[in-house]
N, C-alpha and C positions, 0 to 999 in steps of 0.2 A: 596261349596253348590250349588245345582242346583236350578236353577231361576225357581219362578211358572211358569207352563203354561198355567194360567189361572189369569187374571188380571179382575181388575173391576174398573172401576168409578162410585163412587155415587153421580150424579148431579142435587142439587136443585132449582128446575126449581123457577120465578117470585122473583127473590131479587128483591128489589125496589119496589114490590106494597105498602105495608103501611108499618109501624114501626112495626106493631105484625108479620108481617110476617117476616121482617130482624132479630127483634130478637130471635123466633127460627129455620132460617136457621144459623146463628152464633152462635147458642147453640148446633146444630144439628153438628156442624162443628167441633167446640172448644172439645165438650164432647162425641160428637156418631161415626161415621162412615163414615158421609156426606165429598168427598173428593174436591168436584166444586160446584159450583154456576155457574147461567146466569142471569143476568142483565138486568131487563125494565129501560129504562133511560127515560121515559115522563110517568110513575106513579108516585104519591103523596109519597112515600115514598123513590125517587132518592137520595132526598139530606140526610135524614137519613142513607141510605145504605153508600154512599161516604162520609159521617164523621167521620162512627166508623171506629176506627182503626181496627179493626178484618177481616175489607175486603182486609188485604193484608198478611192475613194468606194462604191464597188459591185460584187455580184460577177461573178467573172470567169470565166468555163468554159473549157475545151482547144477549140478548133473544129479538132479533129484534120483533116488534111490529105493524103493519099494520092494526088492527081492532079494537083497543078499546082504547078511551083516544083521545087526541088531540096531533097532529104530533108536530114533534120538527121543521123542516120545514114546507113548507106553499105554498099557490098559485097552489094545482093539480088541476087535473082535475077529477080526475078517483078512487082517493085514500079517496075523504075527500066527503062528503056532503057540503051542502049548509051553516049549521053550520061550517064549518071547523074542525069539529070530522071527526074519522073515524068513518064508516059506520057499526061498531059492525062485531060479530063472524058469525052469519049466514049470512049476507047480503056481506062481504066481503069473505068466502069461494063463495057464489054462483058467485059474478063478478071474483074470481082466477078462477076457474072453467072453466068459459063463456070466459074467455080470454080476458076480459074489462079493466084488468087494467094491465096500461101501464109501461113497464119494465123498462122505463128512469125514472120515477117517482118512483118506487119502490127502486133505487137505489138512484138518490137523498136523498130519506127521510133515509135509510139505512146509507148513509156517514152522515148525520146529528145527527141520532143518536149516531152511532159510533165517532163522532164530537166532543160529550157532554160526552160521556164517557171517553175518551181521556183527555179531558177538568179537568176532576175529577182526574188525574192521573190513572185511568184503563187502561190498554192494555189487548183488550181481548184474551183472552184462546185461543176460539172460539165461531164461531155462529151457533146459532139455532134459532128458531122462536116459537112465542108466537102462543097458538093452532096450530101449526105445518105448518100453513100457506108457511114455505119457500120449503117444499115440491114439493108443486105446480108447476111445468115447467116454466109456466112462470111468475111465480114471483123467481124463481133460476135462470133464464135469466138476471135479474135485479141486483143479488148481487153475481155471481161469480168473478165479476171483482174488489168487495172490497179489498182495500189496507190492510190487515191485515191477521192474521196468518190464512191461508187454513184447518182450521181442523169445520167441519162442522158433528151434529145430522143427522144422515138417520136412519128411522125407519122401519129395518128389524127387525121384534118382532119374539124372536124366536116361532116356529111354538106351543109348546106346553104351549106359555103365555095364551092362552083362557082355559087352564086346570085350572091355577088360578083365570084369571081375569074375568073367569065367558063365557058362550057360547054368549050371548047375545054381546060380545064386539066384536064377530068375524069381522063381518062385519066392523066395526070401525080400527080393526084393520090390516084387508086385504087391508081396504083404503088407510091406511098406508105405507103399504107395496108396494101397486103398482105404486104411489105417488111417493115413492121414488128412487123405478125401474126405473121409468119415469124420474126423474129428475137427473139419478143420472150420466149418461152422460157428462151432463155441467158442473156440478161439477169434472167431473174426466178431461175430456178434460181442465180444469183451474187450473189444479192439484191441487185438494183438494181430502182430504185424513178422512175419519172415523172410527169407531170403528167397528166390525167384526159383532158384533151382537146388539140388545136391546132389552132389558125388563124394564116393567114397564109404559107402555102410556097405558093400557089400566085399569089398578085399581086403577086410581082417584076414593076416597069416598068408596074404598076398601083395603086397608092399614093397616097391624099390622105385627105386630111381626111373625104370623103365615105364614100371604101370603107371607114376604117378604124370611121367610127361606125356602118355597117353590119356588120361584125364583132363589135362589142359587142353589138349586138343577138341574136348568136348565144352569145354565152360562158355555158354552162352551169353548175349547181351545182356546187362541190368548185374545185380548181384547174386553168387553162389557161393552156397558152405561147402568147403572140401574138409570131410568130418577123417582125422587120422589120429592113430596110438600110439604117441614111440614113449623110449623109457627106454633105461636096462631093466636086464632081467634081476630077480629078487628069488631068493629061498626061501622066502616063504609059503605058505598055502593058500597064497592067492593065486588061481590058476590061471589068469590071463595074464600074467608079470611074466612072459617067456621070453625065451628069446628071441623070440618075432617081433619082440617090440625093437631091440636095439638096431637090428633091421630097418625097423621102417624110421627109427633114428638117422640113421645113416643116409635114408634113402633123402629125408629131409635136410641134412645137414650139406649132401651134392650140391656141387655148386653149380651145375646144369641145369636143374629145377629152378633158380630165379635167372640163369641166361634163360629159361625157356619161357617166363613171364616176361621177361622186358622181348623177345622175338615175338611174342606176340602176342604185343598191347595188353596185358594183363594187372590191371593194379591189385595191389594187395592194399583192403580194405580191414575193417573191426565190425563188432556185434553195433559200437556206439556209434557207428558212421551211419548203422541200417534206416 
């Protein structure tokens, strides 16, 4: 039998923010198509994720964390406010950016977390970062030198993702793309190793059954990350636990999205096959 030439991982992205969202990415796992997960290990919902047993059904990446929540580590300078939170999503892209924050400290809190994950019995897959932060050059400066398996998220969105994810995300996702150019150097000189292509970062809160077998449509030869969030929704004040995720739950759990990998030729691959 000749092996596909077209492989996919489906990896959902924020295990560990709350309990609604663990339980349907391990629903999403268990019953739909979902092949990985990546792990915030300083969200409220950590030690729920590392209790069920379901998390040693498949693998699990670091979805390292730099901007929201409070560090697993402690005492920066450049990573935390005065609170000892981090500095949120837009305040900590604009200092990656600006080049303010310091790459020794970025790795610190990196081995910390990946510390605590360890601690839980996880070995990760691989890493990626939460709002895509590790992108950034130099905060990739910070964590090329982690102790852990080299398979790292670059987000090369194929060119005809803004067919689906709408024109408006272009920009969003050109950023992406050039981010990743930019960084993708340190990561190869540290020999780390990614997936060929990716879809899917740009139709957060755009998510069904339709968009996603439109994206199949685009999955190229070699292997691709199809990056998705589902979950139920949560009452807490976590503000992306919405309803958008049970959505894109559902949209996963359709059983037309794996008749539309087996129509064409699509395997469903892991992080540990890369």
């Amino acid at each position: 039998m000749v092996s596909p030439t077209r492989r996919l991982i489906i990896n959902a992205d924020d295990l560990g923010a709350d309990s609604s969202r663990n339980r349907g990415i391990f629903e999403a796992a268990r019953r739909g198509v979902v092949t990985d997960a990546s792990l915030l290990v300083n969200f409220p919902g950590f030690d729920d994720a590392v209790a069920d047993p379901r998390i040693r059904e498949f693998p699990v990446g670091l979805h390292l964390n730099i901007s929201e929540g409070r560090p697993v580590g402690g005492g920066y300078r450049t990573l935390t406010g005065a609170d000892g939170q981090f500095h949120g999503k837009e305040e900590t892209w604009r200092r990656a950016l600006a080049g303010v924050l310091d790459p020794a400290e970025i790795h610190e809190e990196a081995s910390a977390q990946l510390g605590r994950m360890r601690a839980a019995g996880i070995e990760p897959s691989h890493v990626d970062g939460h709002q895509h932060l590790h992108l950034v050059p130099r905060v990739a400066a910070g964590l090329v030198a982690l102790p852990v398996a080299r398979r790292v998220r670059l987000v090369f969105e194929h060119p005809d993702g803004t067919v689906v994810a709408g024109p408006e995300k272009a920009p969003f996702l050109n950023r992406l793309r050039e981010l990743s150019a930019a960084s993708r150097p340190l990561w190869a000189a540290a020999g780390w190793i990614w997936p060929a292509a990716h879809l899917g970062a740009g139709l957060i809160g755009a998510v069904h059954a339709g968009s996603l077998l439109r994206l199949l449509d685009l999955v190229p030869h070699g292997t691709t990350e199809l990056l998705v969030h589902p979950g139920y929704p949560d009452t807490s004040s976590i503000p992306f636990s919405s309803g958008e995720r049970e959505i894109e739950l559902e949209a996963l759990l359709d059983p037309r999205l794996r008749d539309g990998l087996v129509s064409r030729g699509i395997a469903l691959t892991s992080w540990l096959q890369l």
